[in-house]
Residue frames relative to the residue before (quaternion, step in Angstrom):
aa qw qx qy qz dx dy dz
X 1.0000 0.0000 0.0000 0.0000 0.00 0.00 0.00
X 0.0446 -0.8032 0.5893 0.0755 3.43 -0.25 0.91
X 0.2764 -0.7807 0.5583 0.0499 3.92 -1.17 0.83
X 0.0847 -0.8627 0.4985 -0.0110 3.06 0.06 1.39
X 0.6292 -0.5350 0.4477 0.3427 4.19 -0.84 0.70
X 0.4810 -0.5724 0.5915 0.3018 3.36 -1.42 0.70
X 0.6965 -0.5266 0.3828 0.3017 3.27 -1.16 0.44
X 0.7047 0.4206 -0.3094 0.4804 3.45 1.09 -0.81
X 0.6824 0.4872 -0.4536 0.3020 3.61 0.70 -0.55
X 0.5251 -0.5744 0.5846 0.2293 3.57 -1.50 0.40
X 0.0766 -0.7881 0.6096 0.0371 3.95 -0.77 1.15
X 0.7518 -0.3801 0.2608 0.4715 3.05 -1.36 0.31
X 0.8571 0.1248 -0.2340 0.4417 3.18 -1.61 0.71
X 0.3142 0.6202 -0.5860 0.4162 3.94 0.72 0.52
X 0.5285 0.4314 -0.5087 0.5252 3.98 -0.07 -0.56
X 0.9422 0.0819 -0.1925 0.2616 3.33 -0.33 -1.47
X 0.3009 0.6240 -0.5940 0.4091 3.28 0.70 0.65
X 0.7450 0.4016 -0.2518 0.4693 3.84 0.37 -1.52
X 0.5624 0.5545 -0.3225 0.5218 3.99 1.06 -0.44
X 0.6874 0.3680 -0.3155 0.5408 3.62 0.82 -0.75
X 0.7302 0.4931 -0.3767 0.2859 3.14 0.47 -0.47
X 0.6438 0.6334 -0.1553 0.4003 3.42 1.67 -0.66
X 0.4369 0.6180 -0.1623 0.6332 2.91 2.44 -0.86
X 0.7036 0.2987 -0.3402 0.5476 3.72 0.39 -0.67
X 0.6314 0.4277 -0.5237 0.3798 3.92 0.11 -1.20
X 0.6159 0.5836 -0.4008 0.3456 4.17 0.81 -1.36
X 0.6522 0.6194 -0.2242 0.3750 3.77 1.52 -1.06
X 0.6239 0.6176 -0.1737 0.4464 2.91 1.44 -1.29
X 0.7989 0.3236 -0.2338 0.4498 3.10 0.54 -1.20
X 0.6740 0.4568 -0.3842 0.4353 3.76 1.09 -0.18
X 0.4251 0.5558 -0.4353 0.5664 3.65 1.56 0.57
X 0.7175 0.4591 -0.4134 0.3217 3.56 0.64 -0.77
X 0.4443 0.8214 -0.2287 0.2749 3.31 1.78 -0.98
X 0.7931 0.3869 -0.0780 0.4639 2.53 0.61 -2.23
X 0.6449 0.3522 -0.4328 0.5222 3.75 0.84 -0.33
X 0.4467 0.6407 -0.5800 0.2315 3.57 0.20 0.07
X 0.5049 0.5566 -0.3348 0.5685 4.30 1.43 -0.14
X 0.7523 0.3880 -0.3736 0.3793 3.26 0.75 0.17
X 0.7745 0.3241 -0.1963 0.5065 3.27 1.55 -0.04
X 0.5260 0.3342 -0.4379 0.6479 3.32 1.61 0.33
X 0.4675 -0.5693 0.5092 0.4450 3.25 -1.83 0.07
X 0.3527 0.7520 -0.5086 0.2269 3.78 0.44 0.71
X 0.6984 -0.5351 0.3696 0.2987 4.30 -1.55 0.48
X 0.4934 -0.6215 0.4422 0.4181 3.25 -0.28 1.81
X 0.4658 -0.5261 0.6324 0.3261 3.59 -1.82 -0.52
X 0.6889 -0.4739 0.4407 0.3266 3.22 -1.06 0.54
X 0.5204 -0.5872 0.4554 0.4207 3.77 -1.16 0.50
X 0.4969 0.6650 -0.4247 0.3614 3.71 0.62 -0.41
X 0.6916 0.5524 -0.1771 0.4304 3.30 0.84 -1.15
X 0.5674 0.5714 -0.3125 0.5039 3.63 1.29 -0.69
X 0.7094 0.5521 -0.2236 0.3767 3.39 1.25 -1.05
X 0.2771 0.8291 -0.2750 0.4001 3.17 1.93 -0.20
X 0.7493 0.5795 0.0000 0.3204 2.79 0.63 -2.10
X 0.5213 0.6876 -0.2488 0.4400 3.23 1.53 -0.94
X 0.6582 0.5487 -0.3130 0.4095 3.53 1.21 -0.61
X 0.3528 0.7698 -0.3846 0.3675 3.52 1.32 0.68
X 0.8122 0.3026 0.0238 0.4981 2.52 1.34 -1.13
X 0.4541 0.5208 -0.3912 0.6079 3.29 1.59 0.12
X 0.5778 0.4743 -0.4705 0.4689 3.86 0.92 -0.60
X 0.6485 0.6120 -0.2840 0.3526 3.06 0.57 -1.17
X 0.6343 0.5693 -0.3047 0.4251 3.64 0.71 -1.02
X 0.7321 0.5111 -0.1804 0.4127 3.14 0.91 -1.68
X 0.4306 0.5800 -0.4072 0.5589 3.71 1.19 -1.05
X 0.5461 0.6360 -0.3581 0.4110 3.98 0.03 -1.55
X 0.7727 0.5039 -0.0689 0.3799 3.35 -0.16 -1.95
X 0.7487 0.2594 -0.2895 0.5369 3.55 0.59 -1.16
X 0.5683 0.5447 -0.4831 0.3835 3.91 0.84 -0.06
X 0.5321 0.6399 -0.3100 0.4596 3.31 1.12 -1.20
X 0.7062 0.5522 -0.1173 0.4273 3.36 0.49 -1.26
X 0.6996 0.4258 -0.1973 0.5389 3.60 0.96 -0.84
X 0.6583 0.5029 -0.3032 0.4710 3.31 1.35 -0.81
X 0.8293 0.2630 -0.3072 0.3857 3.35 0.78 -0.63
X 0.3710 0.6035 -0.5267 0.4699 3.62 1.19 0.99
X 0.7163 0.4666 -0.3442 0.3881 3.52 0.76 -0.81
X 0.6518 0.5677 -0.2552 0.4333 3.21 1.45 -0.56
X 0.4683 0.4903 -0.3419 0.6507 3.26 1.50 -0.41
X 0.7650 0.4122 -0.3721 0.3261 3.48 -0.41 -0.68
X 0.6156 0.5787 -0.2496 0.4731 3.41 1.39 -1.06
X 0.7210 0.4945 -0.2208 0.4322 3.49 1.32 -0.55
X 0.4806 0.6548 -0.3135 0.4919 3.30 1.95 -0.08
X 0.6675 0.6186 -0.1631 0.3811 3.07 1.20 -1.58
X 0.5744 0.5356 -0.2915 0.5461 3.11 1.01 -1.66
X 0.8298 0.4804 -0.2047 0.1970 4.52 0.11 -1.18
């Protein structure tokens, strides 16, 4: 018998799934910035600003993590069931 979550409730690793995602869209869009000097005729940004960008991939990590996390609740739970 497996027992699956109402739709409204929030499992494990939901926070960071929805946090990573917000982290990457915040990356994304400060990646689009910073290349924007390369197609207008406008002053590069500053190297600082490239570092910005890095949060693509920190979203990305985190997203990871809260999947990780969800997977190994379900697997726990699936092992409860199963005893």
């Amino acid at each position: 018998m497996t027992v699956t979550p109402h739709g409204d409730e929030a499992r494990p690793g939901d926070g960071l799934v929805r946090a990573g995602g917000i982290v990457f869209i915040a990356g994304a869009v400060a990646t689009l910035v910073t290349m924007a000097p390369l197609f207008l005729d406008i002053k590069p940004f500053p190297p600082s600003a490239w570092a910005v960008c890095m949060l693509m991939g920190v979203g990305f990590l985190i997203s990871a993590a809260g999947v990780l996390r969800s997977a190994a609740a379900q697997r726990r739970a699936a092992r409860a069931s199963q005893a």
